[in-house]
N, C-alpha and C positions, 0 to 999 in steps of 0.2 A: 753510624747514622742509620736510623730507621725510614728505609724505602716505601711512601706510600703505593698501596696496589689502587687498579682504576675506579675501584669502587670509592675507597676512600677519596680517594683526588675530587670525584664526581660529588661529595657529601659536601666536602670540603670548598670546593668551588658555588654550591648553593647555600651554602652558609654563610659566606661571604658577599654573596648578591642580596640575602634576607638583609644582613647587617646595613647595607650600603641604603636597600630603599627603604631601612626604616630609619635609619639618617635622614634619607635627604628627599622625605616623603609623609603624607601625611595618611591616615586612616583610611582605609577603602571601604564604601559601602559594600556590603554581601547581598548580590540580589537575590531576589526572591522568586520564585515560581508558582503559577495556579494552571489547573486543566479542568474544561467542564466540557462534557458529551454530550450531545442530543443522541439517545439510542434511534438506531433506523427501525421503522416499523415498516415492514413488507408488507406489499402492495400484491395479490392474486396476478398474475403475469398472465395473459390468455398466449398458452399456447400451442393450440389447438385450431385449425383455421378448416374451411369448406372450399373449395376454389369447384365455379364452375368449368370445369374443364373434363373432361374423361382421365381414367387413372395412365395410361398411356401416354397422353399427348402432357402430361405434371412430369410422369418419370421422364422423357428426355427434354423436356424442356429446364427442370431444376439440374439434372447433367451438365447440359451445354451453359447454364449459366454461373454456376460453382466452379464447371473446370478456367471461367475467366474473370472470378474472384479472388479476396483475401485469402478466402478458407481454403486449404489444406486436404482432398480428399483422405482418409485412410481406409477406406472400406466400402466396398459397391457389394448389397448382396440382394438381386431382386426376387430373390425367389421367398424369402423372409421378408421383401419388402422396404429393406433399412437400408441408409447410405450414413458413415457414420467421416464424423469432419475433427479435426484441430483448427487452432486458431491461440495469437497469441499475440498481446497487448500490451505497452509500457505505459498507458493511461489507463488500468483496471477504473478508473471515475467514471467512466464512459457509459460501461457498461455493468459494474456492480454498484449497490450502495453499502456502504459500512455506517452510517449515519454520519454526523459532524461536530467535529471536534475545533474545538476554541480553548487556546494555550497565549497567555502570558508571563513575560517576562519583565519585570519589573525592578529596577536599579536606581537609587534615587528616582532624580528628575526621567529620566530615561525607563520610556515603556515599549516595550515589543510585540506584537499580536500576531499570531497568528491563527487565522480560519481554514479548515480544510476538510473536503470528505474523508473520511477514515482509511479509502481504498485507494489515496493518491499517496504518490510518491510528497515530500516534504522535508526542508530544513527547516530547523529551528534553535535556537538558545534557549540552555537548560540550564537553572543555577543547580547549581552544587548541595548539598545539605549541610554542610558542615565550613565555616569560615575558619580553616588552621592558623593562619596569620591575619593579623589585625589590618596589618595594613595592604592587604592583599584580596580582592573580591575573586571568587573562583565561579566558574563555570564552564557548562560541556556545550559543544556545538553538535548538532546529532542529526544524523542524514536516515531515513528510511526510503530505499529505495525498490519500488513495489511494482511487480510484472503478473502479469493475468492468464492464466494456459486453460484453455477450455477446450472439452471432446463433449462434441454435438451428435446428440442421435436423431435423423430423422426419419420419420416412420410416415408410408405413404399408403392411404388404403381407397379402396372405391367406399362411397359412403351408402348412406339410402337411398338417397338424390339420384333420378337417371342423369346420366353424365357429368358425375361432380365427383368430385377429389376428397379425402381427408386429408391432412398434415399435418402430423404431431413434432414438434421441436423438443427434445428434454436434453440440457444441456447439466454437464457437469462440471464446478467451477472451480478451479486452485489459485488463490490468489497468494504469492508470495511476497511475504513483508523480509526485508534487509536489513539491518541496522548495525551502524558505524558511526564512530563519533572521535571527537579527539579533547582533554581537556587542558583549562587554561587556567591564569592566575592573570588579572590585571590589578599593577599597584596602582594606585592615588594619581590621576592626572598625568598617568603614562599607556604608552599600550601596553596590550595583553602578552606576554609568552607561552607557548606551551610547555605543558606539564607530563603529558601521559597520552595513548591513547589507548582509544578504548576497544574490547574485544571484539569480533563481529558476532552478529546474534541474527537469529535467519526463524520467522517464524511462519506459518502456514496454514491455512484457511480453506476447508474443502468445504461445499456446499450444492446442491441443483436446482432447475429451474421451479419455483414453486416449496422449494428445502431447504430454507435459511439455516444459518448457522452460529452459533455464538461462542465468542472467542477473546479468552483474558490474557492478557500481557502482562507478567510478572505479580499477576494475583492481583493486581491493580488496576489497570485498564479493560475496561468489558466492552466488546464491539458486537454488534447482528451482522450479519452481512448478508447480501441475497441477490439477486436478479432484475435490475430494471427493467428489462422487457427489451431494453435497445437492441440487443443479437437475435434475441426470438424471433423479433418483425422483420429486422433488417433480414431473414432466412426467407420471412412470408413473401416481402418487397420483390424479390426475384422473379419470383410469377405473375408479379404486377407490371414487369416492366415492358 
């Protein structure tokens, strides 16, 4: 008697499941998929700020108000002038733009949408490009899960102005993109099983304040990314408080 090994067994037991729901099932449609980009166009970030204050009474007042903030000092050097910060986000939408992306999925009667800025985290349904069985509609479910690491330079000077401040913010932006996914096959008027999953793929996005960046995904997908201005001010906001 010839011993099947697990591999076989495993061929052998989906050949058998193919057989059964193409008995006792009909046709499945193959959905379909589309993706359209609005490119982001960057917006001049001012940041650069004048605060009536002396340069003195800015250096320990942006101190005392950083050390009971989000940010992160790493670095006090006032003789240069700079205080330099991290800071680190699971909403990168907040604070960067990647422009926005509209993705449907489309399956018969059944249509999927989704809208999203490019710098957010997001699930979605991706059909497959290739329908291997008839009666079987395939597609990937796919997770890109997006976190934002920023090192802030602030640069503080006495200006022209008697008793007034400069403030330069130049921040430097890494926005990490994830991605994971798993795929499936659903027969004719049953649910879905899985089939595979998929690899992870990790991709990354360096850009500064006022230095957008552009960035293609698999030759395919083209993104700008850049600086809304929201961490710049929120640095200004301090000395407003």
């Amino acid at each position: 008697m010839v011993s099947l090994t697990n591999f076989n067994k495993k061929i052998l037991a989906y050949n058998l499941l193919i057989i059964v729901l193409f008995a006792f099932s009909g046709c499945a449609t193959q959905g379909v998929s589309s993706v359209n980009h609005r490119v982001n166009v960057p917006q001049k970030v001012e940041n650069e700020k004048i605060f009536d204050k002396p340069y003195n009474k800015v250096w320990d007042e942006l101190l005392e108000k950083l050390s009971n903030s989000i940010y992160v000092i790493k670095n006090i050097d006032k003789e240069s002038r700079t205080i330099n910060l991290s800071f680190i986000s699971i909403n990168p939408e907040n604070y960067v733009d990647c422009g926005e992306t509209t993705r449907t999925y489309r399956q018969g009667n059944n249509i999927e949408t989704y809208v999203y800025n490019s710098s957010a985290s997001v699930r979605y349904r991706l059909a497959e490009n290739n329908q291997h069985h008839p009666y079987l509609a395939y597609y990937y479910f796919i997770k890109r899960d997006n976190t934002l690491e920023v090192l802030s330079s602030i640069y503080i000077n006495n200006s022209n102005i008697k008793d007034s401040t400069i403030l330069l913010v130049d921040n430097i932006y890494k926005l990490k993109i994830e991605f994971s996914g798993q795929s499936y096959a659903k027969p004719y008027n049953s649910n879905p099983f899985r089939t595979e999953k998929l690899p992870n793929k990790t991709s990354t996005v360096f850009f500064k304040t006022n230095s957008p960046a552009i960035h293609i995904f698999d030759n395919v997908e083209k993104i700008t990314c850049s600086s809304n201005g929201r961490l710049e001010n929120e640095i200004f906001s301090l000395l407003n408080e």
